[in-house]
N, C-alpha and C positions, 0 to 999 in steps of 0.2 A: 143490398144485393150481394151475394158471395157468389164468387168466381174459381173454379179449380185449374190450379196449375202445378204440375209435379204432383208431389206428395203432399203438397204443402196448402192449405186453403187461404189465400186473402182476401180481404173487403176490394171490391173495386174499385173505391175510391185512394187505396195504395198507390203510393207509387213507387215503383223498385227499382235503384241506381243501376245505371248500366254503363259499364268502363268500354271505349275504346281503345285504339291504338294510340289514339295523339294523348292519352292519360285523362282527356274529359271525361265530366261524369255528364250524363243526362239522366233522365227520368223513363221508363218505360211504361206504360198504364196496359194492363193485361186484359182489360176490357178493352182496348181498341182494338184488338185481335182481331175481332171479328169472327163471321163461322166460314167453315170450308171453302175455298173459292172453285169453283165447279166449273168446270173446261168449257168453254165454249162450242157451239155446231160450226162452225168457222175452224179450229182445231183439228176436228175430229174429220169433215170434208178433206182439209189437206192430206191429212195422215191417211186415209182411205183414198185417197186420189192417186198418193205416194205409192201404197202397196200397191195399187191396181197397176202402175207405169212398171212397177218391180216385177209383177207379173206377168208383162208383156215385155218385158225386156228377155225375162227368162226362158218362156217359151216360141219367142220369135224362132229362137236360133234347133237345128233339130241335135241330137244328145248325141255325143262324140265320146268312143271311148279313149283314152291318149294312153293311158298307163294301165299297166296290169294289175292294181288295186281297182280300177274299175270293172275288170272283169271280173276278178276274186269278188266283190262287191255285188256284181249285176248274179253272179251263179249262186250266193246264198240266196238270195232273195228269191231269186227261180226257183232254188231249192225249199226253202220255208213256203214259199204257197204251192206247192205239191204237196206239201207234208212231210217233208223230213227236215226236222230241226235244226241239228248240230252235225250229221254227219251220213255220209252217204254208202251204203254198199258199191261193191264192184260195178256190178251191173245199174246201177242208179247214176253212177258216176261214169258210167261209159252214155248209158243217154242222152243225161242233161249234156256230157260235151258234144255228144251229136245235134244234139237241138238248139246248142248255143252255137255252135262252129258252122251249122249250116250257111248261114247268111255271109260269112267270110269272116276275118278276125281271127284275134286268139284261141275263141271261147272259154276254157277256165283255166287259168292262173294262180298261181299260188294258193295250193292245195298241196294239203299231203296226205301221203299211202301210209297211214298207221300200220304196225304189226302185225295187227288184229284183222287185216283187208279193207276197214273202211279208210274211206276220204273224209278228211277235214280242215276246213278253208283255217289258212295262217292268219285272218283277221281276227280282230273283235268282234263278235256275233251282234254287238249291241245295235249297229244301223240297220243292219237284215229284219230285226226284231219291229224296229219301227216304221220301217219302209216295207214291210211287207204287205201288211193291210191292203195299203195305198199302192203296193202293184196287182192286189185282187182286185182292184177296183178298177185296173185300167191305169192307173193318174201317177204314176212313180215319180213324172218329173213336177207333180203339187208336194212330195215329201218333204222338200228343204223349206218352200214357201209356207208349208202349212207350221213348220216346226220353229223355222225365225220369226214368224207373226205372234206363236203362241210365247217366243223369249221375248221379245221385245214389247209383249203388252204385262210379261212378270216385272223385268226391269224399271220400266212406265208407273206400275201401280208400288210396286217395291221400293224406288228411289223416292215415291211421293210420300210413301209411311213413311220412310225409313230417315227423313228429314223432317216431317213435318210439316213439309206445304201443307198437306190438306186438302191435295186433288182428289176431289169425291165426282166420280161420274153420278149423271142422272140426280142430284138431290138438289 
């Protein structure tokens, strides 16, 4: 029976020296590998129990804005599901601060008055972008849960190629 490992093809009945730290040598047998080891429902229960407590911790509490990055943040956002992208006229920008200042607060924040008349938020556009969806929808504050669930299952399947475990879901 032949076995692939690297680039390299051996019989499985090989056996390849393998050095440690204390200078021993032993034998490795690349047939005992075995295949994939695949996550258990025990694993998977946890980590889905985890996000659901993450979940409830996060929307227990109701959404506070503390700094003026939150409201420059909260007015693009308001602003891209209206439909204006990147930057706002006079009158667009006298609005939205009406409809954000009404409830009390700053309403918008670190904005600037271009030469040209419009307004344009001093941030990065790039969270407005991904958060905006998810304030058409109602759910602004699933934005960070839906986007840390979505890194944290790249890193999971990423660190598992990317070494070698051999974490295979479902096989």
């Amino acid at each position: 029976m032949i076995g692939f490992m690297g680039d390299r093809h051996t019989d499985t009945a090989a056996q390849l020296p393998v050095t440690g730290d204390d200078a021993s040598v032993r034998t490795l047998d690349p047939a005992g590998e075995g295949p994939p080891r695949r996550f258990g429902r025990g694993e998977v229960l946890v980590a889905a129990a985890a996000f659901a407590a993450l979940c409830v911790a996060v929307t227990a509490r109701s959404t506070q804005l503390l700094e003026p990055d939150d409201y420059a943040y909260r007015a693009s956002i308001i602003a891209m599901t209206q439909g204006h992208l990147l930057s706002l006229t006079n009158g667009q920008y006298q609005a939205l601060l009406k409809q954000l200042s009404s409830g009390g607060g700053m309403g918008i924040s670190q904005w600037v008055h271009m030469a040209n008349g419009t307004w344009i938020s001093e941030k990065n556009p790039g969270y407005p972008f991904l958060a905006a969806p998810f304030q058409a929808l109602g759910m602004l504050r699933a934005t960070p849960l839906f986007y840390g669930a979505l890194g944290c299952l790249g890193l999971f399947f990423g660190a598992a190629a990317g070494s070698g475990a051999g974490v295979v879901p479902g096989r």
